[in-house]
C-alpha positions in Angstrom: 0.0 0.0 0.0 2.6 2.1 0.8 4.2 1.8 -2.7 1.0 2.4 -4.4 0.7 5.9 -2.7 4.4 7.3 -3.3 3.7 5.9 -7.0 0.5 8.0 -6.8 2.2 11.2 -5.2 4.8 10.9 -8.0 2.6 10.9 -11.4 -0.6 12.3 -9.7 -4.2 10.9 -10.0 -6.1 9.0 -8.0 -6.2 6.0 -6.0 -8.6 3.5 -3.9 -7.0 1.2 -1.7 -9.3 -0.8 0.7 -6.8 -1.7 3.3 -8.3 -5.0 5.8 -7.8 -4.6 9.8 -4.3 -4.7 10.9 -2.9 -3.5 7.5 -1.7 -0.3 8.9 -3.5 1.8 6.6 -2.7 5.0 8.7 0.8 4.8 8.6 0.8 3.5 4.7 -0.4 6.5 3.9 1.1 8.8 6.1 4.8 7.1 5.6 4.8 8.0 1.7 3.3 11.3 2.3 5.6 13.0 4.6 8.4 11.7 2.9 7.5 13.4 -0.6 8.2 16.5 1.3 4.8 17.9 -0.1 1.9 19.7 1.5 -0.3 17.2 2.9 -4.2 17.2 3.4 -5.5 14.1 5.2 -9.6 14.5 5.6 -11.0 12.2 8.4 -14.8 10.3 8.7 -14.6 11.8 12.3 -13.3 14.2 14.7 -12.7 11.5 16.9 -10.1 10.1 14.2 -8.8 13.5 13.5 -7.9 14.2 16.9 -6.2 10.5 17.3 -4.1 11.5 14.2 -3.4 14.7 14.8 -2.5 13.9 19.0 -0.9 10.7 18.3 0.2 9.5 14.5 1.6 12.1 12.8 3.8 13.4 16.2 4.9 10.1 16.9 5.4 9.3 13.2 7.6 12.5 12.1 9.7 11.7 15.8 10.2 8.6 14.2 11.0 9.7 10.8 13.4 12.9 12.1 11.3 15.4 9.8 10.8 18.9 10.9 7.0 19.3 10.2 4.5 21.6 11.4 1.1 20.5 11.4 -2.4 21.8 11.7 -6.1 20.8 12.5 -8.9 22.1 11.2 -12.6 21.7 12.6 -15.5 22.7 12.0 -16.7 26.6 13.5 -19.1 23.8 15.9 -16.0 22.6 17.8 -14.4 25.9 18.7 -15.4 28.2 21.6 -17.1 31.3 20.3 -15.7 34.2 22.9 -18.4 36.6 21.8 -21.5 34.0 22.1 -19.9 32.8 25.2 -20.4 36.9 26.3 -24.1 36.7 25.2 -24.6 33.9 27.3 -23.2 34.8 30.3 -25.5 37.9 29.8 -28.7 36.2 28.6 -28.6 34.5 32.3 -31.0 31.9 30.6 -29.5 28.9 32.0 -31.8 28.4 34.8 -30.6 24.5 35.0 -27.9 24.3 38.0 -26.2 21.9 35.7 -26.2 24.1 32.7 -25.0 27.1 35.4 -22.2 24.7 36.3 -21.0 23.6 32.9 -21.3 27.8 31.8 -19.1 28.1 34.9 -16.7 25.4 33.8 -16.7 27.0 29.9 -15.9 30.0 31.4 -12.8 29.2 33.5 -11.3 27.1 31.0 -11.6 29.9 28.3 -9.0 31.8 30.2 -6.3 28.8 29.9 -7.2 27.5 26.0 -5.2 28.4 23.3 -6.9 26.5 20.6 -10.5 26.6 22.2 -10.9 23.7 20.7 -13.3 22.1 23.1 -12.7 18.4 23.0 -9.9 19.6 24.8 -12.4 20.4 28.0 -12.9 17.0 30.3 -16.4 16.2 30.8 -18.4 18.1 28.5 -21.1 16.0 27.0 -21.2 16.6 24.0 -25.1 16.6 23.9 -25.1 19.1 26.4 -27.8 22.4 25.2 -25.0 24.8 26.2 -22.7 24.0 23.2 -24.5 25.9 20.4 -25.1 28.7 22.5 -20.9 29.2 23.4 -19.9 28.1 19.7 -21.0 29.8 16.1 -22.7 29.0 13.2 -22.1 30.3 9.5 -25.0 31.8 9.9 -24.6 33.7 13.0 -20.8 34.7 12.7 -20.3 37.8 13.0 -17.1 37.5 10.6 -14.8 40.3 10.3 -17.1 42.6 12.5 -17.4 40.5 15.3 -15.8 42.9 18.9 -13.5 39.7 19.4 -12.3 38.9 15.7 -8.6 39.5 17.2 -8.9 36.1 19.5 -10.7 34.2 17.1 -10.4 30.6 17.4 -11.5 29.6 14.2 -9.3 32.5 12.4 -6.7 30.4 14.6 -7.1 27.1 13.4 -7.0 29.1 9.5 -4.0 30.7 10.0 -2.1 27.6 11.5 -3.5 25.4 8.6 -2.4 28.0 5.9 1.7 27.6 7.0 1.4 23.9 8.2 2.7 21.1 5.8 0.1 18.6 7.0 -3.0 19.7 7.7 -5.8 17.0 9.3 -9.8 18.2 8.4 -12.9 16.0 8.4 -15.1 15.3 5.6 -17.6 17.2 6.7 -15.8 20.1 6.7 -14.1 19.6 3.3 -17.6 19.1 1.4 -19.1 22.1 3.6 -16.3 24.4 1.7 -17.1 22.6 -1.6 -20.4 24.0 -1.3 -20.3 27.6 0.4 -16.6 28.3 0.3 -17.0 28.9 4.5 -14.3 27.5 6.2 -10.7 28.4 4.7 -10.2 25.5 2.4 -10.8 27.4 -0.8 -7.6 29.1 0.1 -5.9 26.1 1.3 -6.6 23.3 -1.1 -4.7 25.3 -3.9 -1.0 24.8 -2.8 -1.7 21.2 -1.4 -0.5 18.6 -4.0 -1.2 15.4 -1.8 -5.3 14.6 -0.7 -5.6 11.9 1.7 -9.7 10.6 2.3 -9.0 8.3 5.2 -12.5 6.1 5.9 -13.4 7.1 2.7 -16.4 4.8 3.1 -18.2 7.8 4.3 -17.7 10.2 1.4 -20.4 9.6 -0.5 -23.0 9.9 2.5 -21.4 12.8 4.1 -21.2 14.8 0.3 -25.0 14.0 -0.4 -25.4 15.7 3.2 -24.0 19.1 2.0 -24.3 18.9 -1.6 -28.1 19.3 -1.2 -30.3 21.8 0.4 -31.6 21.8 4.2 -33.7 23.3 6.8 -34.8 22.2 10.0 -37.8 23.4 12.5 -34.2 23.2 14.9 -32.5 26.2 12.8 -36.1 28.3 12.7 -36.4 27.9 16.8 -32.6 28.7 17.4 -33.1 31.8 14.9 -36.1 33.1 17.3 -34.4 32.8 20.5 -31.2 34.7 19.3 -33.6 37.2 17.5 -35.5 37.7 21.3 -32.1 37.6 23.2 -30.7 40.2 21.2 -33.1 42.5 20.6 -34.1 42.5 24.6 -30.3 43.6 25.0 -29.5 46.2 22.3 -32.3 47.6 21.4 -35.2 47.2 23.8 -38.1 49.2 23.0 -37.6 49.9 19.5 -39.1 46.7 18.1 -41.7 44.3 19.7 -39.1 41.5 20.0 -40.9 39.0 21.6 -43.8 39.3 19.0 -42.1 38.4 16.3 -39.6 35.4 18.1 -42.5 33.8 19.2 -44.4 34.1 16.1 -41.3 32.2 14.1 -40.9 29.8 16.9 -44.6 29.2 17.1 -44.8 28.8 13.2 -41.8 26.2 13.6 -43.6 24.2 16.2 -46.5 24.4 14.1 -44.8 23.2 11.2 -43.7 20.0 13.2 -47.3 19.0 14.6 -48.6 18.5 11.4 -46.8 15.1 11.2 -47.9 12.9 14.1 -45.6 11.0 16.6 -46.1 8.0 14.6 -44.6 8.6 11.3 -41.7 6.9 9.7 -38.2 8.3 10.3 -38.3 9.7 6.5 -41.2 10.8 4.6 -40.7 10.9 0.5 -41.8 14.0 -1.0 -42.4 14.0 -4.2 -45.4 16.7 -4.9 -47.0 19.6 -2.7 -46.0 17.7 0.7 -44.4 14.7 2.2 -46.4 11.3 1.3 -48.9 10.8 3.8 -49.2 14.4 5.4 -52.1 16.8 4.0 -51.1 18.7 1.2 -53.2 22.1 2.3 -52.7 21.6 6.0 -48.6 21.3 4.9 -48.7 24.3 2.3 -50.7 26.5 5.6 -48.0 25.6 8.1 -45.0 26.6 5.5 -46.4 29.7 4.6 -47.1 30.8 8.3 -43.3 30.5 9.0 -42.6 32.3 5.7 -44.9 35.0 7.1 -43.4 35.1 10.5 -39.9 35.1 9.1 -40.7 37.7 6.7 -41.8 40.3 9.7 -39.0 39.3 11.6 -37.1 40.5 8.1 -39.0 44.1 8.6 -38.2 44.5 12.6 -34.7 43.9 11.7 -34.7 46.2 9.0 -35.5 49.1 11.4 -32.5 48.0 13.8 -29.6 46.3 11.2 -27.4 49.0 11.2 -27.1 49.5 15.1 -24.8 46.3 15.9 -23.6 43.9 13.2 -25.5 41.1 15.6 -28.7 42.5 13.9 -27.0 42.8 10.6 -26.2 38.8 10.3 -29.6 38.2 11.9 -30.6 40.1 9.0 -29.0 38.2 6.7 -29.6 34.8 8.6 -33.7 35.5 8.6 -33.5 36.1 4.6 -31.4 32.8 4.3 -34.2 30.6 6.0 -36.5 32.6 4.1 -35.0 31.6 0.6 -34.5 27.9 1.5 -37.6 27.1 2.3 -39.1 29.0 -0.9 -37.6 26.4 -2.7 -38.8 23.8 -1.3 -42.6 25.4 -1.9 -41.8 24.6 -5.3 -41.1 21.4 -7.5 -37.9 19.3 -7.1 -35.4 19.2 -9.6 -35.2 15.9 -11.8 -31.9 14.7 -10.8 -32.6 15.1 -6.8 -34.6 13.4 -4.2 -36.6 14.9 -1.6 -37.7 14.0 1.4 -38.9 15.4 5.4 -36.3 13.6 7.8 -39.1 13.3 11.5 -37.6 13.5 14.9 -37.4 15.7 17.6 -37.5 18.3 14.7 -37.8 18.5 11.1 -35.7 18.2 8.6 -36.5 19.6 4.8 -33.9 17.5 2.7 -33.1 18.0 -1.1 -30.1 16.1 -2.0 -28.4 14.6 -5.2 -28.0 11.0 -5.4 -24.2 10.6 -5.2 -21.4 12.8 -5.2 -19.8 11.1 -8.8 -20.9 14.5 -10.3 -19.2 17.1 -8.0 -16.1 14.8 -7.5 -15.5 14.7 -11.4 -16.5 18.7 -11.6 -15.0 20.4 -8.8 -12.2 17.4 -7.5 -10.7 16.1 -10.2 -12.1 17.9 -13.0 -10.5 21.4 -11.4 -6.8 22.0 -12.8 -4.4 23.8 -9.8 -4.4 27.5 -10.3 -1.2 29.3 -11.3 2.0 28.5 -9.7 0.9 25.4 -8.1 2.4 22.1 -8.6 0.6 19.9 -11.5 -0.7 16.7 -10.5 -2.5 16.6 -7.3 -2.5 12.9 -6.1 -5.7 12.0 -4.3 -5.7 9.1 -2.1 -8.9 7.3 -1.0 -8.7 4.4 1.7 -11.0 2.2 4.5 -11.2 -1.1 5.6 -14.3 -1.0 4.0 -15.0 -0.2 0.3 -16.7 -3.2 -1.7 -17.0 -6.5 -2.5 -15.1 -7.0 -5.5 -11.7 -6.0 -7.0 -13.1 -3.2 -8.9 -14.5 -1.6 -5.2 -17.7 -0.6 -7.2 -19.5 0.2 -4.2 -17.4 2.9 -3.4 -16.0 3.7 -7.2 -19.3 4.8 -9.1 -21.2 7.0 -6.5 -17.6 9.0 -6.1 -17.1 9.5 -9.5 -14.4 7.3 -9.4 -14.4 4.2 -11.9 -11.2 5.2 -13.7 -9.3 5.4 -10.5 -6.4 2.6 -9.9 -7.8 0.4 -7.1 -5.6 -1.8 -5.0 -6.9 -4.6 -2.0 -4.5 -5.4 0.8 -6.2 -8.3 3.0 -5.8 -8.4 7.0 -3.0 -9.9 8.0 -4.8 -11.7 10.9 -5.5 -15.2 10.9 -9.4 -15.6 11.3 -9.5 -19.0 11.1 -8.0 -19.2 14.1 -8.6 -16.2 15.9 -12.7 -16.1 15.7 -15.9 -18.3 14.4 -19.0 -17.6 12.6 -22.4 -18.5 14.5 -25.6 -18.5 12.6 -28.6 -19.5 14.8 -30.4 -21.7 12.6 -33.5 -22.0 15.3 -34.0 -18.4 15.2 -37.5 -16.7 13.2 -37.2 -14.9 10.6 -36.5 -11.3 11.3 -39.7 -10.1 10.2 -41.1 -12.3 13.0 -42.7 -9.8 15.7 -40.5 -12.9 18.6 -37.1 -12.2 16.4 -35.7 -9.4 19.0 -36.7 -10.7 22.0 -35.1 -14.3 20.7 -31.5 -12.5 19.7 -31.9 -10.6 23.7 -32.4 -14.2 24.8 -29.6 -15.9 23.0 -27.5 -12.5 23.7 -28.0 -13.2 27.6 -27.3 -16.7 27.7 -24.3 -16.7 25.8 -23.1 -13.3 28.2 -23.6 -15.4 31.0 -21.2 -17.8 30.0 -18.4 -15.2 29.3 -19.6 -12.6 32.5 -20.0 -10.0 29.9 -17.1 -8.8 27.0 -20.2 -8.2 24.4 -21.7 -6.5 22.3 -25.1 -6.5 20.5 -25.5 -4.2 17.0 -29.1 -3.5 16.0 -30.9 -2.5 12.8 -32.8 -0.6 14.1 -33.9 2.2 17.0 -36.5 -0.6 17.7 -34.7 -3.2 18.2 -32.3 -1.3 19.9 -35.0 -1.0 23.0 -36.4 -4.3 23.3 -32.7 -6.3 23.1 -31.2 -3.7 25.6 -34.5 -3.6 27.8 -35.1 -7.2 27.9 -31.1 -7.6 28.7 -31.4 -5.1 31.6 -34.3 -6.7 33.4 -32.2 -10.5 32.9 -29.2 -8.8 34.3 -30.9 -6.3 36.8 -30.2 -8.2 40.4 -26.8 -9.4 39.0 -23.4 -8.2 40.1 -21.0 -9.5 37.9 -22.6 -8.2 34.6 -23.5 -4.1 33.5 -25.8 -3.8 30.4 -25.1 -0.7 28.5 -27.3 1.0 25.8 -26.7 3.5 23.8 -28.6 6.6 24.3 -28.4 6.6 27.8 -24.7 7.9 28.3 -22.4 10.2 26.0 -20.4 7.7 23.5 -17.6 8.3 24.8 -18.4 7.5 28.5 -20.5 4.2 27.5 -16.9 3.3 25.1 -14.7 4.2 28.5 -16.9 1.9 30.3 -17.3 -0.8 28.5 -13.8 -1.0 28.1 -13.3 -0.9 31.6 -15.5 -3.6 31.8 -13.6 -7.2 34.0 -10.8 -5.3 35.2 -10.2 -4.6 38.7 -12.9 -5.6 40.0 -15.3 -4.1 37.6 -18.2 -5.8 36.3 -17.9 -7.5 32.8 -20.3 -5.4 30.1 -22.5 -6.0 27.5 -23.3 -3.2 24.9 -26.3 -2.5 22.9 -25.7 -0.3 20.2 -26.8 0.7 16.7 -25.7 3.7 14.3 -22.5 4.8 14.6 -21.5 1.4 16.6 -21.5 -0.1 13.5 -18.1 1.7 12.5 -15.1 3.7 13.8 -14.8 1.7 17.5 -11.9 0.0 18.4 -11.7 -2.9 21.3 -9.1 -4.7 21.3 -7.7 -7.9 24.3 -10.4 -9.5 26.3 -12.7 -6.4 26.9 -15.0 -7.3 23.6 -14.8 -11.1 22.7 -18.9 -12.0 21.7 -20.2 -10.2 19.1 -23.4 -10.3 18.1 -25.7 -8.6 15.1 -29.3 -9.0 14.9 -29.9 -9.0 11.2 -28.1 -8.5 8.2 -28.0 -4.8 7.5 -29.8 -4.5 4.0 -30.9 -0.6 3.2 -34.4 0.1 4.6 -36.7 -0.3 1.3 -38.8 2.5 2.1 -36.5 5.1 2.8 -36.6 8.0 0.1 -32.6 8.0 -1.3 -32.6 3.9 -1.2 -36.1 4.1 -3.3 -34.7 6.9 -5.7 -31.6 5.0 -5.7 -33.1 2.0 -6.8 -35.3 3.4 -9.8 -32.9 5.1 -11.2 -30.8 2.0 -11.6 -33.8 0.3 -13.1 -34.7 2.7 -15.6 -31.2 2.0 -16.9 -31.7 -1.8 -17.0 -29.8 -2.7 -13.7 -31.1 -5.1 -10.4 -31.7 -2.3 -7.8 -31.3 -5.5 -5.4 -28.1 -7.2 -7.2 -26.5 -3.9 -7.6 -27.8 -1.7 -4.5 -29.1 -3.5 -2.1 -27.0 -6.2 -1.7 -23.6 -4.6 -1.8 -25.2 -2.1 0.6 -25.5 -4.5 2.8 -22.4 -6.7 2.2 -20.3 -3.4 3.1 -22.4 -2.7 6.2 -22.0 -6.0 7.9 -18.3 -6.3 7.0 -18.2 -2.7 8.9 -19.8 -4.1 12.0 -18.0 -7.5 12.0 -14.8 -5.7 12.0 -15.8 -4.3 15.6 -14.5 -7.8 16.7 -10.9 -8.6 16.0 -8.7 -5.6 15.9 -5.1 -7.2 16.7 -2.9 -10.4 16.5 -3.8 -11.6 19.5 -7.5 -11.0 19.5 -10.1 -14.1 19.7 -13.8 -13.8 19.7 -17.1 -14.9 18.4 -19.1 -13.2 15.7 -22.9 -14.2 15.8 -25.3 -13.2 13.0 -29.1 -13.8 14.3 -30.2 -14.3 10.8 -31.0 -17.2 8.5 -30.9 -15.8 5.6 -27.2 -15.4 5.4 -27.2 -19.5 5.7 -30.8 -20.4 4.0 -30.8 -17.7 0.7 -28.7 -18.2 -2.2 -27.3 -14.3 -2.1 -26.1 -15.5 1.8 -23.0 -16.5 -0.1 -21.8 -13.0 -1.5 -22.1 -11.8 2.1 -20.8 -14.5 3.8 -17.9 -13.4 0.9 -17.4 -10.7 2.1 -16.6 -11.1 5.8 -13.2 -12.1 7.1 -12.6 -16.1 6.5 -13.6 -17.5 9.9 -14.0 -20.9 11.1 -18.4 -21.2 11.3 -19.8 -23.2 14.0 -23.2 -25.4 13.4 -24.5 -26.1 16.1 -25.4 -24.4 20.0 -23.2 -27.4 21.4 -20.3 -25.8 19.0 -20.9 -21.9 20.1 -21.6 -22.8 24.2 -18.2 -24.6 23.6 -16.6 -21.8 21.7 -17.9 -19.4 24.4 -16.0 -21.9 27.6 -12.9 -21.4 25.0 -13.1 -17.6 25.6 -13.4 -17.9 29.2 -10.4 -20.1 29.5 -8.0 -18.1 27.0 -9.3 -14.8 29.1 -7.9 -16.0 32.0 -4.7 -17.7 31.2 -3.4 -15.8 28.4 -1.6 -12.4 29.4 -1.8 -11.6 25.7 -5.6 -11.7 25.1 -5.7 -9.7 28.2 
């Protein structure tokens, strides 16, 4: 792998390797790079992965290597202290929660030591916590080169470090939100980088359909008419009737959100005047009452916009809002799907169907601008990125079918180091009994090993029954601590699960779905059982899989040979990987789901999943399970 990339960062182009577990992908890319002595841009799924590289690779890496490199990390505006909204909430005095006093408190203190403000830095802070937004800026809401504390930016920080570093570390989320709006530096960065690193490029596609599209949320309209109350209370009290016109948008917002009921599907299609299912004149009366209320809150700021430049980007912010969700009172473009994403808010979603278009366009497509080195090498690379030699899955929606591709396999030996378990007396997952079957099996076989598990879920549903049905089994017990996601920050459930045996702690079982699935690493005796409820196929009624899906059969291709399945295939190779993640690893990988034995496409997946020895029968796993509990305990290694 390594010799692929410097060949790459030599003649330019681009390349997709898929690199298996234990490959060393980070430091195959990373190796090459610094020693071409170019600029370097490496783009992460997460910030959790940019901080590890950016705290631990590269340092240790360039030690290593003797090279005097300075390096950079970019974030989003999101993950930086904003000192001027921090001011406007220690003045809006809002926080009438003790804890959110405290954590204000904590914000506060810590702001005075920072030097980044970058606030994974800060211990503690959930990062669901209400106060974040309020302490940290938005594009809409920055202030720019007006704001009274532009001079001790953060984020004009983190710019000017990146624009002199040799490496600089991003996200993707960042990268594709400059693609867009041109918000966040990169415009002036990307030109004098010759070397583009996507590491987990398995995300790109998703996270470019995220920004590539158009969005607005109930969320954004409610946080617009509490900064547009908060504000005008403090500068200019009196001169507009404020709380009028904030409670008229948030009203209009809330509104907007009870016309779908509580028992909706996570995503509604919308394909004419309103989501499927909702009424289209009820819909059209709740849109236009926010358009109204947003376009009075545009005349109130008129009166006011030139007394602070808070008022002015209000001003701006209001019209913004205004203008997206004009568009979505009219028809959808032909080459875009729509849909209403329902939760705790709503979502308005307009999004292409892949990314192929702006990667070929405004990647690849886009020559370097004067003086800058020809060639830019791009490099693409996961564990994860298809099921065959071509890496389709991940080629065609990037754009990139004319790419080299290279696979390098794990070097781990699965048939040795873990087993395949398919309960074959298990129903069908359709069957109402399937999850409360897979929480049976799950606490059985945690019994036997005192915990080290963890249970991936399909869905939010069966998310709750597995983990409640597991927590009253395990309720009275001592020795055994069911955790479920939701209930604790990720972090803090990740910490304590792999806490979980040691010293005296109890031995843990996770239930987890979502983000689970990829990007967490458990390595010795902490996670040995893993187990996944049912094969992970796209849901069928969800508005990009359906659009997805017709357009490849109006050009003559299976939506289920060519979509569906390698969906799938990709996604369960992502969670089994949770399981062995070094040499001395061991552990058992359950599937509750027949199909991957009893249908005649169980074969591609099995395929696609590391080569490990599969068990038949329950007298095989209960015996592979007593193997665990005696390598556990007597080898210092698996420990």
């Amino acid at each position: 792998m390594a010799l692929a990339v410097a060949a790459v960062i030599e003649t330019g182009g681009a390349l997709v390797v898929e690199a298996g577990t234990g490959v060393g992908k980070t430091f195959s890319y990373l190796v090459p790079a610094l020693l071409s002595g170019e600029r370097v841009l490496i783009s992460t799924a997460t910030k959790t992965l940019q901080d590890q590289l950016f705290g631990r690779d590269l340092p240790g890496l360039t030690r290593a290597l003797g090279l005097p490199i300075r390096m950079a990390m970019l974030k989003g505006r999101a993950s930086y202290l904003c000192l001027h909204r921090l001011e406007s909430a220690r003045h809006a005095g809002s926080q009438s929660d003790r804890s959110e006093l405290t954590t204000l408190a904590q914000i506060e203190q810590w702001s005075q030591v920072t030097r980044s403000g970058d606030l994974a830095e800060l211990p503690g802070l959930d990062e669901r916590s209400a106060l974040i937004p309020m302490v940290t800026s938005t594009r809409d809401n920055c202030l720019g080169a007006q704001c009274p504390r532009v001079r001790d930016c953060h984020v004009n920080l983190a710019r000017r470090e990146a624009m002199v570093a040799d490496v600089v570390v991003i996200n993707h989320h960042l990268f594709f939100a400059d693609l867009v709006v041109r918000e966040s530096g990169m415009a002036e960065l990307l030109p004098g980088v010759r070397v583009v690193v996507f590491d987990e490029a398995h995300q790109l596609n998703e996270t470019g359909v995220q920004f590539l599209g158009t969005q607005v949320s109930t969320g954004q309209l409610v946080d617009f008419s509490r900064d547009l109350m908060a504000l005008g209370l403090r500068l200019a009290r009196g001169l507009v009737d404020w709380q009028t016109l904030a409670a008229a948008v948030e009203r209009a917002a809330q509104d907007l959100r009870l016309t779908v009921g509580k028992g909706s599907a996570p995503r509604l299609r919308w394909q004419q005047g309103s989501p499927e299912g909702l009424s289209e004149p009820g819909w059209q009366f709740a849109m236009q009452s926010v358009q109204t209320a947003l376009s009075h809150a545009v005349e109130g700021l008129e009166i006011v916009r030139e007394l602070a430049p808070d008022f002015e980007r209000l001003h701006v912010r209001a019209q913004a809002l205004a203008q997206r969700l004009a568009q979505f009172a009219g028809p959808g473009s032909a080459d875009t799907v729509r849909w209403l994403d329902v939760g705790q808010q709503l979502s308005l979603v307009e999004s292409p169907l892949d990314i192929a278009q702006a990667v070929q366009t405004r990647l690849l497509g886009v020559e370097p601008e004067a003086g800058a080195a020809p060639g830019r090498a791009w490099i693409f690379t996961s564990a994860t990125l298809g099921a065959d030699d071509a890496l389709r899955w991940f080629t065609e929606p990037c754009g990139l079918t004319a790419a080299r591709t290279l696979r390098v396999h794990s070097p781990f030996d699965y048939a040795n180091q873990a087993c395949l378990y398919v309960p074959a007396h298990l129903p069908r997952p359709s069957d109402p009994a399937h999850s409360a079957q897979v929480a049976a099996l799950a606490a059985d076989a945690v019994t036997v090993l005192g915990g080290r598990a963890m249970v991936l879920t399909t869905s939010l549903r069966a998310l709750r029954v597995i983990g409640e049905a597991l927590q009253t089994h395990f309720g009275f017990a001592t020795d055994v601590q069911v955790l479920v996601q939701g209930e604790l920050p990720k972090r803090e459930l990740m910490a304590r699960f792999r806490r979980g045996g040691q010293a005296g702690m109890p031995g843990c079982v996770l239930v987890a779905s979502g983000s689970f699935w990829e990007g967490v690493d458990v390595a010795g005796a902490a996670l040995q059982l893993l187990i996944i409820d049912k094969l992970p196929f796209p849901a069928p009624n969800d508005p990009l899989v359906q659009a997805r899906s017709q357009r490849l059969q109006a050009a003559g291709r299976s939506p289920f040979k060519d979509y569906h399945l390698p969906e799938a295939a990709v996604a369960l190779k992502q969670g089994a990987g949770r399981l062995i993640r070094r040499e001395s690893d061991r552990g058992v990988l359950v599937v509750c789901d027949t199909r991957l034995s009893a249908m005649g496409y169980g074969k591609k997946l099995l395929a696609a999943l590391p080569p490990m020895r599969q068990l038949t029968s329950p007298e095989e796993f209960h015996q592979a399970l007593r193997e665990l509990t005696t390598v556990s305990t007597t080898d210092p290694a698996a420990a």
